[in-house]
N, C-alpha and C positions, 0 to 999 in steps of 0.2 A: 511287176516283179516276175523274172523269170521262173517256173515251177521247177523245170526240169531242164536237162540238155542230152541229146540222146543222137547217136548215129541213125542218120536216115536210111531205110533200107529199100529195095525196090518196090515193097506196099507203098511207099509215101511217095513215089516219082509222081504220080497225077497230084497229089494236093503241091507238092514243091515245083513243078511246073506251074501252076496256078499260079504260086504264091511270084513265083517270077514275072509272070508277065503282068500280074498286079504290081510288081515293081516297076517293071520297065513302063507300061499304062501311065502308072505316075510322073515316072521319070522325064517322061516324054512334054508334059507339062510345066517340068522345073526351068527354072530359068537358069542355072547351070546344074549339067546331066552328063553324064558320061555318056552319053550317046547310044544305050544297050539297045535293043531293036531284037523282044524274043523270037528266037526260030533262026536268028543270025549270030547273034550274044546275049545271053547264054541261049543252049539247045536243045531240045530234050536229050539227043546224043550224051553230049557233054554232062548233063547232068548225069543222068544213067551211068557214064565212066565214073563222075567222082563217088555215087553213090557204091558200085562195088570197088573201088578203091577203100571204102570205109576215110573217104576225104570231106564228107560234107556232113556236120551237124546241125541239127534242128533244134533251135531254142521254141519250147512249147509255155504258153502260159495263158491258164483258165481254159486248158483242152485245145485251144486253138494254135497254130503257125505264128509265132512274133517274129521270128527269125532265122535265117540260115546262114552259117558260117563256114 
C-alpha cells in the first residue's frame, strides 16, 4: 500500500534516476518491453525538466521508491 504520494524535487533526481534504470535493467529482460534504454529514454535531462516542471510524482511506501508517475 502506497504511504504517501509527493512531487519529486531535485534532492530525489539520484534515487529517481536509479529507480529508472532499475526499470528499464528490468525491462530489458521482459519479454514484451517498450524498448526504454536509460541515458536514451528516459534521461537524466528529461527527468530533471519533469522534475522542475513539478510533472513527476513519487509514490513512497515503507520509506522506499514504489513509484513514479
Amino acid at each position: 500500500m502506497i504511504d504517501s504520494l509527493i512531487y519529486a524535487t531535485l534532492e530525489d533526481l539520484p534515487r529517481v534516476c536509479r529507480f529508472y534504470k532499475a526499470v528499464c535493467d528490468k525491462q530489458a529482460r521482459d519479454r514484451y518491453t517498450p524498448c526504454w534504454l536509460f541515458g536514451i529514454y528516459p534521461d537524466e535531462e528529461e527527468l530533471r525538466e519533469h522534475i522542475r516542471r513539478r510533472e513527476l510524482l513519487l509514490a513512497l511506501e515503507g520509506g522506499g521508491l514504489a513509484a513514479a508517475i
